[in-house]
C-alpha positions as CSV (number, residue, x, y, z in Angstrom):
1,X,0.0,0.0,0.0
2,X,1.1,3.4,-1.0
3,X,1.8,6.0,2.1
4,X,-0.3,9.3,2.4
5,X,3.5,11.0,1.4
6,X,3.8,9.2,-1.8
7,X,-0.2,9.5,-2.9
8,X,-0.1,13.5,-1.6
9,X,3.4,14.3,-4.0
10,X,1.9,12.5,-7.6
11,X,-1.2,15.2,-6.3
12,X,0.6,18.5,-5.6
13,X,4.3,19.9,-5.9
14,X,4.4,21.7,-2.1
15,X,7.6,22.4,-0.6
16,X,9.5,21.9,-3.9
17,X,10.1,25.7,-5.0
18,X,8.1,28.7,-3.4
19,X,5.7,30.4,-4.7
20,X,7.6,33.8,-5.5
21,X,10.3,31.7,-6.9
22,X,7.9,29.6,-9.5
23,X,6.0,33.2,-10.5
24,X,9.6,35.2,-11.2
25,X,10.6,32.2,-13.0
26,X,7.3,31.1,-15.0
27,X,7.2,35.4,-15.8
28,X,10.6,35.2,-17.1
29,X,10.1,32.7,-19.2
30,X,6.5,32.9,-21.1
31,X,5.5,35.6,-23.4
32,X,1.3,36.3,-22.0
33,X,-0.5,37.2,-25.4
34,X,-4.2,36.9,-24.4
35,X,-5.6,39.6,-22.6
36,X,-2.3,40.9,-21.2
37,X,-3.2,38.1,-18.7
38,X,-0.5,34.8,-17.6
39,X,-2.2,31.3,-17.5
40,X,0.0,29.0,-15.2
41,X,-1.4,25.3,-16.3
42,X,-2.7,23.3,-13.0
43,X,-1.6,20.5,-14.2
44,X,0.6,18.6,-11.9
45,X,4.5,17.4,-12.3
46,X,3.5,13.9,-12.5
47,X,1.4,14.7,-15.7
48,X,4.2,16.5,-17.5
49,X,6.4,14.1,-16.4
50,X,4.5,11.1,-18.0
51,X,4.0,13.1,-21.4
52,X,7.5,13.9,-21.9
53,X,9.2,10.8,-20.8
54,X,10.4,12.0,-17.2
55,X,12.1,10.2,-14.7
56,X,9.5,9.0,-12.3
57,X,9.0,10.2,-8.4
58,X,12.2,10.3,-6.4
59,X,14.2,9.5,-9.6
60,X,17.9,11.5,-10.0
61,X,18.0,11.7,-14.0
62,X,17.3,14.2,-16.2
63,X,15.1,14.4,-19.3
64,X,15.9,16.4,-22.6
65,X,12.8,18.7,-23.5
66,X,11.7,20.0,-27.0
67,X,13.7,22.5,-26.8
68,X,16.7,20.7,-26.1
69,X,16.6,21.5,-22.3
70,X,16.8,19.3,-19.1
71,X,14.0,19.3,-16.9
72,X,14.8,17.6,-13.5
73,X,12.1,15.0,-12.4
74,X,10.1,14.9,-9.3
75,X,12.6,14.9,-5.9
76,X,13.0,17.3,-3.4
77,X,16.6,18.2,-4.1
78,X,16.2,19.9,-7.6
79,X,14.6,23.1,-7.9
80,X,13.4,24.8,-10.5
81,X,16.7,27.6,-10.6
82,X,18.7,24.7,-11.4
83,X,16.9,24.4,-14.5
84,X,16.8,28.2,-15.6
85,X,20.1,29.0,-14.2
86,X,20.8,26.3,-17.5
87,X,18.1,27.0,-19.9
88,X,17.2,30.7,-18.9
89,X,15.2,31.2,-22.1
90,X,12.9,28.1,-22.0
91,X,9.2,27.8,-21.8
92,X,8.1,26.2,-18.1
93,X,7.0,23.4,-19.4
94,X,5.6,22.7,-15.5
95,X,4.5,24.2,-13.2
96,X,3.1,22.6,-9.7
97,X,-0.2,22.3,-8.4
98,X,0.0,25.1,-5.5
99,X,-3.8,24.1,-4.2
100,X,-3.4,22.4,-1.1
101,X,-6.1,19.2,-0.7
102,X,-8.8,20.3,1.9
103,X,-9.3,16.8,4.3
104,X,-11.8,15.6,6.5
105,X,-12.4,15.9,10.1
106,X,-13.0,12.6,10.4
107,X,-9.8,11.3,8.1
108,X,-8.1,9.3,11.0
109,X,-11.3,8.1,12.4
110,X,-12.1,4.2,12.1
111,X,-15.3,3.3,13.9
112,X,-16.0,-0.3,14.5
113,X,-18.5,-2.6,12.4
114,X,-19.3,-5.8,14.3
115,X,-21.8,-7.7,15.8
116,X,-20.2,-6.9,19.5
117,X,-16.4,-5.8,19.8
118,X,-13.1,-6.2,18.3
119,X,-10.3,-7.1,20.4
120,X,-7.3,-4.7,20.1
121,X,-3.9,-6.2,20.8
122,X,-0.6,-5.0,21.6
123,X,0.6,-6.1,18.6
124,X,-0.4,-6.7,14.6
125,X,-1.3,-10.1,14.9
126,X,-4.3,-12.5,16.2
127,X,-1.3,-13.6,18.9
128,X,-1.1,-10.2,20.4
129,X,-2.5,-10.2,24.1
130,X,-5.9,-8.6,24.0
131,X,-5.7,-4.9,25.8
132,X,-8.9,-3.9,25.5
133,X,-12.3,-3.8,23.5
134,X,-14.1,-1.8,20.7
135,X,-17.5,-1.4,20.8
136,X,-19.7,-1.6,17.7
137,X,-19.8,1.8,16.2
138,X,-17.5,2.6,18.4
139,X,-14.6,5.3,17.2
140,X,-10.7,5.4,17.3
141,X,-8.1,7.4,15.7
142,X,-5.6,5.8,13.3
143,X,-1.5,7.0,14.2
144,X,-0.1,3.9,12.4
145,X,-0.4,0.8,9.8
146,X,1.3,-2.6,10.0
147,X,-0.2,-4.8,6.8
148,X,-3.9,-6.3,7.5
149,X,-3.9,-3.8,11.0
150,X,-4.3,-0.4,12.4
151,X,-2.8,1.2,14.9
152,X,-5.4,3.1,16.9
153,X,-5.8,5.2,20.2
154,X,-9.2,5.0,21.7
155,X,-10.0,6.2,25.3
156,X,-7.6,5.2,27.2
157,X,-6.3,2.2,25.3
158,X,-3.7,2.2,22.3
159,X,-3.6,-0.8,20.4
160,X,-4.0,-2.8,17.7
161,X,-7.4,-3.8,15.2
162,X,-7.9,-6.0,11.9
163,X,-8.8,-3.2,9.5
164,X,-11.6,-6.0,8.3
165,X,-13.4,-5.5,11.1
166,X,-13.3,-1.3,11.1
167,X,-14.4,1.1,8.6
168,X,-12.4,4.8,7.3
169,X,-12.7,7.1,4.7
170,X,-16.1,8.1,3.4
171,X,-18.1,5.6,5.0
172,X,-16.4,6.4,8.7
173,X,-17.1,10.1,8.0
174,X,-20.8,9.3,7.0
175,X,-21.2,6.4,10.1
176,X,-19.7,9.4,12.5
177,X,-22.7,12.1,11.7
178,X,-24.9,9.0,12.5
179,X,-23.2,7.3,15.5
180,X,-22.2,11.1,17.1
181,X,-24.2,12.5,20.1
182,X,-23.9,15.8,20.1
183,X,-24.9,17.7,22.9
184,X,-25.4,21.9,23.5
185,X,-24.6,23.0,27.0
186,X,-26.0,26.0,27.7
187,X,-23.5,29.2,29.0
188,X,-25.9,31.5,29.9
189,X,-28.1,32.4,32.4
190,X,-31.1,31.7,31.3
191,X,-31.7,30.2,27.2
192,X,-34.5,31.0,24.8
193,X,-35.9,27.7,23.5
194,X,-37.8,28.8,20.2
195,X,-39.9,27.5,17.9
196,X,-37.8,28.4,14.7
197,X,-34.4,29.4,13.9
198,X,-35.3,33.0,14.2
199,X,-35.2,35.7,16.9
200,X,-38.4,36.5,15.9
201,X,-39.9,32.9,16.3
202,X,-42.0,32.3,19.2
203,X,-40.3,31.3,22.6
204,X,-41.6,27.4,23.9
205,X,-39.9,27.3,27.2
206,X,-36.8,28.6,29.3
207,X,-33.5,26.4,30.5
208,X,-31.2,27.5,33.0
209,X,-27.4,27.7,32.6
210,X,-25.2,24.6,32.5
211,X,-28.3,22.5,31.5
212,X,-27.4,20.1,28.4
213,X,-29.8,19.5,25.6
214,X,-29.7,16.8,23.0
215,X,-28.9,18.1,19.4
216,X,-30.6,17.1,16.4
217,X,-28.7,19.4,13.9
218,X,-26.8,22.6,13.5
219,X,-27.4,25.1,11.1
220,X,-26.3,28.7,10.0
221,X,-26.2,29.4,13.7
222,X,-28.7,27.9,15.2
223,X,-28.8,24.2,17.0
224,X,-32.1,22.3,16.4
225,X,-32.2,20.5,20.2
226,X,-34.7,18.5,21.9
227,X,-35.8,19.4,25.3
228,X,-38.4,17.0,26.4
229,X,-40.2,13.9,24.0
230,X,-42.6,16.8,22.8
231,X,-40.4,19.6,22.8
232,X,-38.4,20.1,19.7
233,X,-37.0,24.0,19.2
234,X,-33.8,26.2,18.5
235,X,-31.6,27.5,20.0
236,X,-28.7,30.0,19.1
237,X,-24.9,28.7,19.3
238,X,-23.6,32.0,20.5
239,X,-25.2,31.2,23.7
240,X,-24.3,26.7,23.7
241,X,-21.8,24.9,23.4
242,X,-21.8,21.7,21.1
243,X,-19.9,18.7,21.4
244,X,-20.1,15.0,19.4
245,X,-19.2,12.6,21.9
246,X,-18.4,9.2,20.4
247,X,-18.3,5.6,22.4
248,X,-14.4,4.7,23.3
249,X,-12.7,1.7,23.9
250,X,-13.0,0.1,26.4
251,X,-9.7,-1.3,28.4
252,X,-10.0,-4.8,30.5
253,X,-9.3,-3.4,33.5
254,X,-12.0,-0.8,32.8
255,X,-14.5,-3.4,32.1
256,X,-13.5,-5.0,34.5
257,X,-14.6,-1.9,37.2
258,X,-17.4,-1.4,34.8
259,X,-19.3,-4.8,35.6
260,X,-18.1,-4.5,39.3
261,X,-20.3,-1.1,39.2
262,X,-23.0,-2.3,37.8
263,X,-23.4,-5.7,40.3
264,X,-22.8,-3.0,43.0
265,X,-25.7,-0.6,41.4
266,X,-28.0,-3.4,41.2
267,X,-27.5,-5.0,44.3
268,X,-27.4,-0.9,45.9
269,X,-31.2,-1.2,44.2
270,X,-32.5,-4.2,45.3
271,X,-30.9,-3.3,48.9
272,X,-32.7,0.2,48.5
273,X,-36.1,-1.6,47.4
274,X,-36.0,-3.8,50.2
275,X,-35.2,-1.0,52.6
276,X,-38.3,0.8,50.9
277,X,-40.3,-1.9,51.2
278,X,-39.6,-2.7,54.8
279,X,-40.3,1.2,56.0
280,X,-43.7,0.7,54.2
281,X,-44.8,-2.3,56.1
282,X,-43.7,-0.6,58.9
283,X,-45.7,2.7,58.2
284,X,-48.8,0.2,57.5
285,X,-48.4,-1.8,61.0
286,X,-48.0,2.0,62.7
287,X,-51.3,2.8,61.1
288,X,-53.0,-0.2,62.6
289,X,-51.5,0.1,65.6
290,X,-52.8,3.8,66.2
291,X,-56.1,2.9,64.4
292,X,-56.6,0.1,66.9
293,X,-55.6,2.2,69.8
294,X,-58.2,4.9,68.5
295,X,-60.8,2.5,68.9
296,X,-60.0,1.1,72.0
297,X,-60.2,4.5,73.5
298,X,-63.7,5.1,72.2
299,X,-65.1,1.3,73.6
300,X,-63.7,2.8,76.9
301,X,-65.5,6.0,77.2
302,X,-68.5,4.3,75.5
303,X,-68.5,1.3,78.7
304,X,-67.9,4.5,80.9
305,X,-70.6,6.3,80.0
306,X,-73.0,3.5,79.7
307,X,-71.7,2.1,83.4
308,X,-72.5,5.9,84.7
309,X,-76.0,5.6,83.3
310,X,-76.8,2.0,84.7
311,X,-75.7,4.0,88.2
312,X,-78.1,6.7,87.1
313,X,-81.1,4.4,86.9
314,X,-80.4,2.5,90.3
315,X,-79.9,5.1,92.5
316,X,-83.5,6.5,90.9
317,X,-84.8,3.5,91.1
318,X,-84.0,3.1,94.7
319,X,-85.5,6.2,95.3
320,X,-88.9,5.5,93.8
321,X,-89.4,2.4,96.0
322,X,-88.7,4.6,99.3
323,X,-91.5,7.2,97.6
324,X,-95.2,7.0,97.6
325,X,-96.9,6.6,94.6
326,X,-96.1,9.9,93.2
327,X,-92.7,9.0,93.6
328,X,-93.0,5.7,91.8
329,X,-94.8,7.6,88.9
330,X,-91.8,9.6,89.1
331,X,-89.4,6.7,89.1
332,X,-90.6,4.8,86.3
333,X,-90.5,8.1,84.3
334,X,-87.1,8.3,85.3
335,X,-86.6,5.2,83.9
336,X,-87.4,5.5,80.9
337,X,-85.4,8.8,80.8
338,X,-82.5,7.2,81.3
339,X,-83.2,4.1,78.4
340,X,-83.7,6.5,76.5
341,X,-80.5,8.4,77.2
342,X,-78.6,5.0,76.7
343,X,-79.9,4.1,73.4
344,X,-78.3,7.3,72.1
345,X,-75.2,7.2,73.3
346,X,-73.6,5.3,70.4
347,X,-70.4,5.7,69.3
348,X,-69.3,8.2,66.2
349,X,-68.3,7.4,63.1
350,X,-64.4,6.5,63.0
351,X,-62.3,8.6,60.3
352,X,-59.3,7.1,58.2
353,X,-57.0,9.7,58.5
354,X,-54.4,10.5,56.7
355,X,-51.8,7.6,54.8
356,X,-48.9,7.2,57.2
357,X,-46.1,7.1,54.8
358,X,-47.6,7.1,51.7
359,X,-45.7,9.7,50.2
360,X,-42.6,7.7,50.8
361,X,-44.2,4.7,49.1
362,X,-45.1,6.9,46.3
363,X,-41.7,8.5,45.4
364,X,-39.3,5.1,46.7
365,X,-41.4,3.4,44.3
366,X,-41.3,5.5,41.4
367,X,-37.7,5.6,41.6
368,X,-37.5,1.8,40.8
369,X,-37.9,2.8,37.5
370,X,-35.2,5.0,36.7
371,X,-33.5,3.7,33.2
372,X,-36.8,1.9,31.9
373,X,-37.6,2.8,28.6
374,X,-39.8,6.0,27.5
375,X,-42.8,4.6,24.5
376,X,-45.1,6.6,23.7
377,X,-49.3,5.5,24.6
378,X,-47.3,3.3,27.3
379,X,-48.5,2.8,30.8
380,X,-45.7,-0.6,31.8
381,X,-43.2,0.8,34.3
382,X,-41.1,-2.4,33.0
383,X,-41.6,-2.0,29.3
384,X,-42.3,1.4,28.5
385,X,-44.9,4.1,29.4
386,X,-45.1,8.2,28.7
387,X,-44.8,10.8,30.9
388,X,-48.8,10.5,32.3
389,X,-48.8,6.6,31.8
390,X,-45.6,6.6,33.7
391,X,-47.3,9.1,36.9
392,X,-50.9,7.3,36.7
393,X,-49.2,3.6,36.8
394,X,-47.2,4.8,39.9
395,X,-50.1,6.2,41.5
396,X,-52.3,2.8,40.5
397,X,-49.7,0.9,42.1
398,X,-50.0,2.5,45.6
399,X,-53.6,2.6,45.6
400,X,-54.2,6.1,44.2
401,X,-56.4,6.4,41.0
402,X,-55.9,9.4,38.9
403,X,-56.8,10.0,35.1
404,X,-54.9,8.9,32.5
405,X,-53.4,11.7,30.0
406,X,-51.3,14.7,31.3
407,X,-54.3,17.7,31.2
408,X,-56.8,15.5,32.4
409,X,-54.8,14.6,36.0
410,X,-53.4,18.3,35.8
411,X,-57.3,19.3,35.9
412,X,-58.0,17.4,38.5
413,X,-56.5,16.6,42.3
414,X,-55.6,20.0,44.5
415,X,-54.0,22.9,42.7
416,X,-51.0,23.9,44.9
417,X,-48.4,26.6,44.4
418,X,-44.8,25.4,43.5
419,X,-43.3,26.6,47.0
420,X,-45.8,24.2,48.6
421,X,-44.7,20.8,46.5
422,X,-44.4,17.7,48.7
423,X,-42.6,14.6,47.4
424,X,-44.9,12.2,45.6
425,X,-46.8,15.8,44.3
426,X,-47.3,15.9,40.3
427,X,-45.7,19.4,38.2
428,X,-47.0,20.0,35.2
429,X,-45.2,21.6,32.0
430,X,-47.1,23.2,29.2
431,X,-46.6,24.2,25.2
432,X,-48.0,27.1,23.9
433,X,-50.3,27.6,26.9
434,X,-51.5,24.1,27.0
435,X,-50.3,21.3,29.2
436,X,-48.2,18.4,27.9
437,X,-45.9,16.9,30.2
438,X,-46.1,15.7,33.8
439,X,-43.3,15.1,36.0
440,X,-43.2,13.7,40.0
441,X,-41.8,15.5,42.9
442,X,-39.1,13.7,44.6
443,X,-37.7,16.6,47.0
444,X,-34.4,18.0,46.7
445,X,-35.8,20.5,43.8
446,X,-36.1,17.5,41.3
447,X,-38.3,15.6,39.5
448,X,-38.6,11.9,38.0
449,X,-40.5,11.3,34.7
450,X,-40.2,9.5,31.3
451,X,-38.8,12.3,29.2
452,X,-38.1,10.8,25.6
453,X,-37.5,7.8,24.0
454,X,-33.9,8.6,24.0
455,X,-33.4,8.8,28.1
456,X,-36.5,6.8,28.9
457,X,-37.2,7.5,32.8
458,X,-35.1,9.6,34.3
459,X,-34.6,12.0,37.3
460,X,-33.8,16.4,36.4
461,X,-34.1,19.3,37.9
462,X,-38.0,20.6,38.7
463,X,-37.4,23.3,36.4
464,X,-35.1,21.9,33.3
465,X,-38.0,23.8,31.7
466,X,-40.3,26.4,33.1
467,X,-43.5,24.7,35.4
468,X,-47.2,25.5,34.3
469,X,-48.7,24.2,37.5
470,X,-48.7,21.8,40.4
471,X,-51.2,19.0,41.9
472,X,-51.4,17.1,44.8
473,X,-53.3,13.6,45.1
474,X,-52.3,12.8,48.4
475,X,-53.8,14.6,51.7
């Protein structure tokens, strides 16, 4: 294979002569007729070369012209003074190609095209010990060949890789666009999300400063991002600032930690469910317990007050049978004073109360679903739900029932102002004046909700965007 020296000299004839040097000589030597205007050929050394015989690249010869005159062949160590220092009369017969080749951003890139990984080894063969692993469409830059291999740097891992099993060129620069997250992070304050590229285009929502926002495209100026699943606007790029991210490689020792994290972040959320779990029961014996105490108290006064009455009704009773007559009429009424007196004493209604814990429950288990997937119609925490899907299924769960699509559950429950959000309350986002996303309180000034199908259900700030309302379900 030919190296990027030896295919970039047949192209262009930089850092053979200068440029003053070529114009003083190709000015001495031609006689302009048309126009009063000089027409240096852009044809390249190689061409002339190959039309009049000449000595191919690197070669020492010389070649007799037309005219009788040597030209030198291409090699760095003739110039072109050589030539008209002999023949100062001549025609330039060539002249070099001064247009320097304009190259891709992406010309060193290889990105990986497997099912899984390719190994990359410490050395250019299948025997080299394996240092580390790249990731379909995964990207590395190339700082060396060795026959069938590349030598790439990727992350933190330089290597190694079969070059069947990467592509470069044109089709790495095309796969990058597609395979590249970019992301904007805002600078300022406070950023105008609009609806088109245009200062004049009506505003959707605000972000605050350092908040990061997929993008979608970048054009003349203006970054199309995405702010939620049903927010789509622009944004200008004097006030973001974009970066394409690409997957690295992936060393042993990093995957190593890698799948050491991720037992210790599932076992951390089966620990954390279990813990949430437990306080729950816990809350729901407490709430027995003081609902059973309740209603012992009340069987005691009841058996007081009934015990006081019976005492009532003998010591009248004993009374009337030391009267006359009159006083018996007088006990018997007496009597039946005092039945009547017990049959309404009866004990009052009993009230539920208030959920112990239920807000906990709420929020603890909402957060089980962090990193489940975002579908739109959805309402499976597991398999996929939208933002009000996601919100009604958690409610469902814990016993709550509230409607089913964002305006209809922001219409109904108890309107509350934002500095009196509870965990487990619901905030509310709106579009043009009317409501389209709902989001959970989880303290702390942040929300959990499924945001798009890229992030799926995940956990931001209460106001990534600017809050339309707020509702609380839970007493």
């Amino acid at each position: 294979m030919k190296s990027r020296s030896e295919d970039s000299f047949r192209g262009s004839f930089h850092g053979i002569v200068r440029m003053e040097d070529i114009m003083k000589k190709a000015f001495r030597a031609l006689t302009c007729t048309v126009a009063g205007v000089c027409i240096i050929s852009g044809s390249v050394l190689g061409t002339n070369a190959a039309s009049q015989g000449l000595p191919a690249a690197g070669a020492g010869n010389l070649k007799t012209t037309s005219r009788g005159s040597q030209l030198p062949g291409a090699g760095v160590s003739l110039t072109l003074d050589d030539y008209y220092a002999e023949a100062p009369e001549s025609d330039v017969d060539v002249i070099g190609n001064l247009v320097p080749s304009v190259k891709s951003e992406y010309k060193d890139t290889v990105i990986a095209q497997v099912d899984n990984y390719v190994n990359i080894r410490d050395k250019a063969g299948e025997d080299g010990e394996v240092l580390g692993k790249l990731y379909n469409e995964s990207a590395a830059e190339i700082v060396g060949e060795d026959g069938d291999w590349y030598e790439i740097t990727s992350g933190t891992v330089t290597g190694y890789v079969k070059k069947e099993f990467v592509v470069v060129g044109s089709e790495a620069e095309e796969l990058a666009e597609r395979v590249g997250h970019k992301i904007a992070t805002v600078n300022t304050k406070t950023l105008k999300v609009r609806e088109n590229s245009s200062t004049d285009s009506a505003i959707l929502t605000l972000v605050p400063e350092e908040e990061e926002l997929d993008v979608i495209e970048v054009i003349d100026g203006w970054a199309k991002v995405s702010v939620d699943n049903d927010v789509v606007g622009f944004v200008s790029t004097d006030f973001v600032e974009v970066r394409t991210e690409f997957v690295q490689a992936e060393s042993l020792a990093e995957e190593a930690a890698r799948l050491q994290a991720e037992e210790e972040k599932r076992q951390a959320e089966a620990a954390a469910a279990a813990e949430a779990a437990r306080l729950a029961d816990e809350a729901a014996k407490a709430e027995a317990e003081a609902k059973a105490a309740e209603e012992r108290e009340k069987a005691a006064k009841n058996a007081a007050a009934k015990e006081k009455a019976a005492k009532e009704a003998a010591a009248k009773e004993a009374a009337a049978k030391e009267a006359a007559a009159k006083e018996k009429a007088a006990r018997e009424e007496a009597e039946k004073e005092a039945a009547k007196k017990s049959e309404s004493q009866q004990s009052a209604p009993q009230s539920t109360g208030e959920t112990t814990g239920m807000r906990q429950k709420v929020v603890s288990y909402a957060l089980k679903f962090v990193g489940n997937p975002y579908v739109y119609g959805g309402t499976s925490l597991t398999n996929g739900a939208d933002c009000s899907g996601f919100t009604m299924a958690v409610y469902r769960d814990c016993g709550i029932s509230i409607p089913r699509d964002s305006r209809s559950q922001a219409s109904s429950g108890k309107e509350i102002s934002l500095d009196q959000l509870k965990p487990g309350d619901l905030i509310f986002y709106a579009k043009g004046g009317s409501i389209n996303h709902v989001a959970m309180y989880i303290g702390n000034n942040q929300v959990v909700h499924a945001s798009t199908a890229k992030t799926g259900i995940k956990i931001s700030n209460y106001n990534y965007r600017t809050p339309a309302k707020a509702v609380s379900y839970i007493d």
